[in-house]
C-alpha positions as CSV (number, residue, x, y, z in Angstrom):
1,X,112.8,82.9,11.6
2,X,111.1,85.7,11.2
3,X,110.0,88.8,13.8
4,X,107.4,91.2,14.2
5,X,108.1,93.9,17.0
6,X,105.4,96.9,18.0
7,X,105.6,99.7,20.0
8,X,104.3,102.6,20.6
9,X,101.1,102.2,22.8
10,X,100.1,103.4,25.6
11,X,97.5,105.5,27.7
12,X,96.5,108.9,26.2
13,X,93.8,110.9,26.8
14,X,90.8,111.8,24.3
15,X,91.8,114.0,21.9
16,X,94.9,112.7,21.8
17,X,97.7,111.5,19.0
18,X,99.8,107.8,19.3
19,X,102.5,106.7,16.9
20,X,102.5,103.2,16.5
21,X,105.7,102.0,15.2
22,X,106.6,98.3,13.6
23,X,110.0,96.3,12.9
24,X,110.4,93.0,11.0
25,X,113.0,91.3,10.9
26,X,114.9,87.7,9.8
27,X,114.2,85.6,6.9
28,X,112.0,88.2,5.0
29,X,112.6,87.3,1.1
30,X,109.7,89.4,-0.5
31,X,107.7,91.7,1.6
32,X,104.8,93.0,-0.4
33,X,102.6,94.6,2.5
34,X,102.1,96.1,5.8
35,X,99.2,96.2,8.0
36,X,97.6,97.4,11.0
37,X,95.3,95.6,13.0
38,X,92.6,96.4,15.7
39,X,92.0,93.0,17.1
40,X,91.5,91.0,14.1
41,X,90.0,94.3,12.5
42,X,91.7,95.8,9.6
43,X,92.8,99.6,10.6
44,X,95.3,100.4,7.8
45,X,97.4,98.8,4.9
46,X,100.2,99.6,2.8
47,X,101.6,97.8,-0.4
48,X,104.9,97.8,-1.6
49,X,103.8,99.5,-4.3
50,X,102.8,102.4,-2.3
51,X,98.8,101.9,-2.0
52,X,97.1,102.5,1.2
53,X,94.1,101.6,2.4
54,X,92.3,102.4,5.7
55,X,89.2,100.9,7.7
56,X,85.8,102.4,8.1
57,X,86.7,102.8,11.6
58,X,89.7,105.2,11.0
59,X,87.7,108.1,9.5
60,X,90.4,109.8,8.0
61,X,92.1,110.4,11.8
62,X,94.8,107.3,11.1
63,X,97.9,107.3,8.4
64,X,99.8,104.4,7.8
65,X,103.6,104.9,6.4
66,X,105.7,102.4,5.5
67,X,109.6,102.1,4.2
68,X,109.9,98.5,3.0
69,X,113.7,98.6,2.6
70,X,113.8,98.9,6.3
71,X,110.8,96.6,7.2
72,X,109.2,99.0,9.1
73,X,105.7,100.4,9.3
74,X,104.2,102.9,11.4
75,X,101.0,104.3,12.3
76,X,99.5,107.6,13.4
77,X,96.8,107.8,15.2
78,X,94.9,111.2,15.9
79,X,91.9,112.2,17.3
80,X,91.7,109.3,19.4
81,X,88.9,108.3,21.1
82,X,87.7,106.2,23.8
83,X,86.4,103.4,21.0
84,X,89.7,103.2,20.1
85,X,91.1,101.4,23.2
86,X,92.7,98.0,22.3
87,X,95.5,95.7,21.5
88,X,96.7,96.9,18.1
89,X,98.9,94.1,16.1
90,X,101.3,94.4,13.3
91,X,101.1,92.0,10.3
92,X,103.4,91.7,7.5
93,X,103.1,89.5,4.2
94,X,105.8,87.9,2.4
95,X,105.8,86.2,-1.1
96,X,108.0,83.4,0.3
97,X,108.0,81.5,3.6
98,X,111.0,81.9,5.6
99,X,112.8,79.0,4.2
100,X,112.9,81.0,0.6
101,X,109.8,78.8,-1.0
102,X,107.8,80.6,-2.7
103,X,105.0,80.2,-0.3
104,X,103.1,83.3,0.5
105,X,103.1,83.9,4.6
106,X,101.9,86.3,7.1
107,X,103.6,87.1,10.1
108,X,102.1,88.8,13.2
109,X,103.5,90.9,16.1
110,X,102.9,90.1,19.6
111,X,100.9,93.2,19.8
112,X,100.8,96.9,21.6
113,X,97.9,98.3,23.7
114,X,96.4,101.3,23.1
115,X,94.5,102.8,25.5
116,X,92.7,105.8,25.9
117,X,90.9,107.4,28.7
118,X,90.1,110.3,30.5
């Protein structure tokens, strides 16, 4: 089994910073990226070989930071604004299922909300 925890969300005010934070753990046998999701809307991505990418929606306010040893990813979120209010969800992506078959598979998180508001 594998799990997907977030955390991090909350209320926060415009203007504001949030640090989202991300654990996996169980039967992870090849963990090649880490994302960030706004709904079903990419925000930010890391590789396991260190590349980064970021939505158009993040406009340079967002960094993603990720330490694959530890299976965890985290993301920083400044600047916030009120279009940034929603459930943010953590997925991870393995080169083998969780039964060691090399079966590529995405886990996701439960989610954390973000919201923010004067």
């Amino acid at each position: 089994q594998v799990q997907v925890v977030e955390s991090g969300g909350g209320l926060v005010q415009p203007g504001g910073s949030l640090r989202l934070s991300c654990i996996a753990s169980g039967s992870i046998y090849g963990l090649t990226a880490m994302s960030w999701y706004k709904e079903r809307e990419l925000v930010a991505q890391v590789t396991s070989g260190g590349y980064k990418n970021y939505g158009s929606s993040t406009n340079g306010r967002f960094t993603i930071s990720g330490d694959f040893a530890k299976k965890t990813v985290f993301l920083q979120m400044n600047d916030l604004k009120p279009e940034d209010t929603a459930h943010y969800y953590c997925k991870i992506r393995d080169l083998y299922n969780a039964y060691g078959a090399a079966i590529p598979t995405e886990y996701w998180g439960q989610g954390t909300q973000v919201t923010v508001s004067s």
